[in-house]
C-alpha positions as CSV (number, residue, x, y, z in Angstrom):
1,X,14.0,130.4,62.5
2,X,13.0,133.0,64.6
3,X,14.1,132.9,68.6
4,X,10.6,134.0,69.5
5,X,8.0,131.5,71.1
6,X,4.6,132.3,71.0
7,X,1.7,130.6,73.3
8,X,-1.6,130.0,71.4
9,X,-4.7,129.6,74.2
10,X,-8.0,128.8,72.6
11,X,-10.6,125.9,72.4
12,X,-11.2,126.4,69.2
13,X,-8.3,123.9,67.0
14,X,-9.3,125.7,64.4
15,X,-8.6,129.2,65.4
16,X,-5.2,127.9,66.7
17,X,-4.3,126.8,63.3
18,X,-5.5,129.9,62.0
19,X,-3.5,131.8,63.8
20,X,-0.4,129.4,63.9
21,X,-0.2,129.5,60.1
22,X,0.2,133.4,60.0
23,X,2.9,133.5,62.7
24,X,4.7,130.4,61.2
25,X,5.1,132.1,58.5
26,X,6.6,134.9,60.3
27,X,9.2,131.7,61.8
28,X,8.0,132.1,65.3
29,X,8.1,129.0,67.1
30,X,4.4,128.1,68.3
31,X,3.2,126.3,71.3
32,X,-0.7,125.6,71.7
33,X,-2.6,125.0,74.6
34,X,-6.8,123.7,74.3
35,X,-8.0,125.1,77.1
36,X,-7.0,127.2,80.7
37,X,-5.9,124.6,82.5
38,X,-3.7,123.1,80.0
39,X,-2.5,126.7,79.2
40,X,-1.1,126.9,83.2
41,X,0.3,123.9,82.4
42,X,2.4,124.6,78.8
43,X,3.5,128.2,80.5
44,X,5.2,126.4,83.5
45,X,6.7,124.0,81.6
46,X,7.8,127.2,79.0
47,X,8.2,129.8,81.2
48,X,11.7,131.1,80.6
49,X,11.4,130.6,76.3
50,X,7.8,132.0,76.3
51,X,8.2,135.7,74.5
52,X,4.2,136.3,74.2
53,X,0.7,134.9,75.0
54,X,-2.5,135.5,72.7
55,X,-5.2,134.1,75.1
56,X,-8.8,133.5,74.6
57,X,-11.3,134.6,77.2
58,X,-13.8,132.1,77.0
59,X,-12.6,128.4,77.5
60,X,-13.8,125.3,79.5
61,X,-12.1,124.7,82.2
62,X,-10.6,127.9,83.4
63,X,-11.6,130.6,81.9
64,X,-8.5,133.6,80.3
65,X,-9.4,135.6,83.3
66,X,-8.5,133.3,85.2
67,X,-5.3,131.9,83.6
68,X,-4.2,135.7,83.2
69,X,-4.9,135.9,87.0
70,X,-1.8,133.1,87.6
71,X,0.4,134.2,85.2
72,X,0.3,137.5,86.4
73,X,1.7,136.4,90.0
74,X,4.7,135.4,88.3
75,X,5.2,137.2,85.1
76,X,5.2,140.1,83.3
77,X,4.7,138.3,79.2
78,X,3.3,140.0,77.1
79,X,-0.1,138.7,76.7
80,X,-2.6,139.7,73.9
81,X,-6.7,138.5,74.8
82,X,-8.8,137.2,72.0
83,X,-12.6,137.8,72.9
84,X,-15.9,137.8,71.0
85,X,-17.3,140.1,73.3
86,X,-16.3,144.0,72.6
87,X,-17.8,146.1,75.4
88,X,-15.7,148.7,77.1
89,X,-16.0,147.4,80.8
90,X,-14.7,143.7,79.4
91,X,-11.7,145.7,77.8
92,X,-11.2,148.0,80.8
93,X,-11.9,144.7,83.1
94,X,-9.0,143.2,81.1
95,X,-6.5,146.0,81.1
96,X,-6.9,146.4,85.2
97,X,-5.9,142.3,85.3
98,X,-2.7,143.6,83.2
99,X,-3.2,142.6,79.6
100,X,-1.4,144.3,77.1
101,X,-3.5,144.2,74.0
102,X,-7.2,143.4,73.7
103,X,-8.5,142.0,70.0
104,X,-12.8,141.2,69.5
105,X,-13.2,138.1,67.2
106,X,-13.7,138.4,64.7
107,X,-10.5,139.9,63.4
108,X,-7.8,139.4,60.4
109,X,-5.2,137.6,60.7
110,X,-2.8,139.9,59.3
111,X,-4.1,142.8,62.1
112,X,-3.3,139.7,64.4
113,X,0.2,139.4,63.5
114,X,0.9,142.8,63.2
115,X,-0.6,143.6,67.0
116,X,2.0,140.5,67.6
117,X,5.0,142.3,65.9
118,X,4.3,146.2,67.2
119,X,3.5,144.1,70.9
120,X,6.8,142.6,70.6
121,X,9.0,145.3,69.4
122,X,7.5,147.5,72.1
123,X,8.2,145.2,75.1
124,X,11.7,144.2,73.6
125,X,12.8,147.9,73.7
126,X,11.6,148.2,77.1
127,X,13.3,145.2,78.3
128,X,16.4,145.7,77.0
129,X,18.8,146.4,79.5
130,X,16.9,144.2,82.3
131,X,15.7,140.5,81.8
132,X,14.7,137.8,84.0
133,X,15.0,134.3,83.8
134,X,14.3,131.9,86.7
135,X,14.3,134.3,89.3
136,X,17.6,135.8,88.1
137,X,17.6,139.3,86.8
138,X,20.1,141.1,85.3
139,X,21.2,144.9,84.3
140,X,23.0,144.9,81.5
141,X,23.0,148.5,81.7
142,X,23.5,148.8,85.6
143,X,25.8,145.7,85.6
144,X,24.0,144.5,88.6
145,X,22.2,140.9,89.2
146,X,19.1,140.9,91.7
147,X,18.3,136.9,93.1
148,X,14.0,136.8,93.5
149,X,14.3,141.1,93.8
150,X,17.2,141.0,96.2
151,X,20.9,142.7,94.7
152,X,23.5,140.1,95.2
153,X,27.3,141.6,95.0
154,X,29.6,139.9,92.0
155,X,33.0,141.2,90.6
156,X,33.2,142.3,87.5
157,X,34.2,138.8,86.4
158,X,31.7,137.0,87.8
159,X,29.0,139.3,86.5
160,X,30.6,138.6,83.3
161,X,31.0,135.2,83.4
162,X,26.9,134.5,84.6
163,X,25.4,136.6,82.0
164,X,27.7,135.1,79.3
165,X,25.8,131.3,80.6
166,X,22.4,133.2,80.9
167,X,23.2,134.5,77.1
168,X,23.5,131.0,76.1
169,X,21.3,129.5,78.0
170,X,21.0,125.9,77.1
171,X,24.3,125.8,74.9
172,X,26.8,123.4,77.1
173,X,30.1,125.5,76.8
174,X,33.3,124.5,76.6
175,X,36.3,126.1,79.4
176,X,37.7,126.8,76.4
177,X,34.8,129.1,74.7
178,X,34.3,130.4,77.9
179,X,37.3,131.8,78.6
180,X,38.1,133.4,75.0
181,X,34.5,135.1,75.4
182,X,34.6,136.5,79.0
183,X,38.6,136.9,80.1
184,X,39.1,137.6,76.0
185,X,41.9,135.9,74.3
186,X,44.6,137.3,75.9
187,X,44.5,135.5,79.0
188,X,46.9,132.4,79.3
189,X,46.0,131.3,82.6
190,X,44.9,128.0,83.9
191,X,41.3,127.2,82.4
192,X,40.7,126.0,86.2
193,X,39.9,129.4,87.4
194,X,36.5,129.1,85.4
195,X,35.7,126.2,88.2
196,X,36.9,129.1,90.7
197,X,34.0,131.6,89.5
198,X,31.5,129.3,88.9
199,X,31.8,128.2,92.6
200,X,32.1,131.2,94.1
201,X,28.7,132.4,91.7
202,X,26.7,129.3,92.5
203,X,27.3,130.0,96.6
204,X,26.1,133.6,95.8
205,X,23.4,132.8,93.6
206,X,22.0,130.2,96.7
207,X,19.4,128.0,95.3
208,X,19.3,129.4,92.1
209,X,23.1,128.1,91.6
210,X,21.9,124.7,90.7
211,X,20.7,126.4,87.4
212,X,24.6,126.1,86.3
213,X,25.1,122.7,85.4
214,X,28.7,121.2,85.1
215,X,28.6,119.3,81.9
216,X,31.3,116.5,82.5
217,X,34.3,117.0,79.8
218,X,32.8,120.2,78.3
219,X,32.1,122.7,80.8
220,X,29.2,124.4,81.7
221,X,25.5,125.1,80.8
222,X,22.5,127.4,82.2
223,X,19.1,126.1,82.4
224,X,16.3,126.5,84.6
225,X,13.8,123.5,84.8
């Protein structure tokens, strides 16, 4: 199964289904919304597993304008607008509002999925070395860790340490796992400087520390809620 989760928007069940089938059978994971407002809703509740949105335009409720308009003040997913119009100021109107990709129904399914993959692939290069997740961004390349835009300082350690949970995010790992990953498996020390860092990272994180979640007997997990 693939790790990428894809957000279907449309009022139309049987254009979701459509659409799921093709990407199913690429194994991405699929999460459907019926109409704007419910599509606010799923993205919140996804936010941090969503890789890509393909959003229709015209929906009860609120229309994909509209629901591109939030998701926009908050984040940068790909998102991919399914239309039946096809006039140039709607796909200019779109692109100024920061969609990525712009498809006119009626299209194949197989152009679908492969706007999907070349969307994707694109964004996943560019992305690379910095990601996001709850308001934490890291550099792999730059080593460096930014709190909501702001560059907080961490040793070397520390940095290693928070993007080994971010990595894993969701996994509850053991002191154990943790410290053959991060100090490697020459270190003999006392497992206890783990609770050390992870202290020291929360207070520097601020609110964002409560994403690191002791996991009584294990160890340690990352999650944002």
């Amino acid at each position: 199964m693939s790790d990428i989760t894809v957000l279907i928007v449309d009022d139309e069940s049987r254009m979701r289904k459509l659409i799921k089938d093709f990407l199913e059978k690429k194994e991405y994971k699929i999460l459907e919304a019926v109409d704007g407002e419910d599509a606010i809703k799923v993205f919140k509740e996804n936010e941090s597993k969503i890789n890509l949105i393909l959003l229709d335009v015209m929906m009860p409720k609120l229309d994909g304008w509209s629901v591109l308009r939030q998701i926009r003040q908050s984040s940068n997913v790909p998102i991919i607008m399914l239309t039946a119009r096809g006039e140039e100021q709607d796909e200019l109107f779109g692109f100024e509002l920061g969609v990525d990709e712009y498809i006119s129904k009626p299209f194949s399914p197989k152009i679908l999925v492969a706007r999907v993959e070349a969307l994707l692939k694109r964004t996943t290069k560019q992305i690379n070395n910095t990601y996001e997740i709850g308001g934490i961004e890291i550099d792999s390349e730059g080593r460096t860790v930014k709190v909501d835009s702001k560059t907080i300082e961490l040793s070397l350690r520390e940095y290693e340490l928070l993007k080994f949970l971010i990595d894993n995010k969701g996994v509850a790992l053991s002191r154990d796992k943790i410290l053959n990953n991060v100090w490697n498996y020459d270190y003999y020390g006392d497992s206890r400087t783990i609770d050390s860092h992870i202290k020291k990272i929360r207070h520097k994180l601020g609110k964002k520390g409560k994403f690191i979640q002791t996991i009584r007997g294990i160890g340690y997990k990352f999650g944002v809620k």
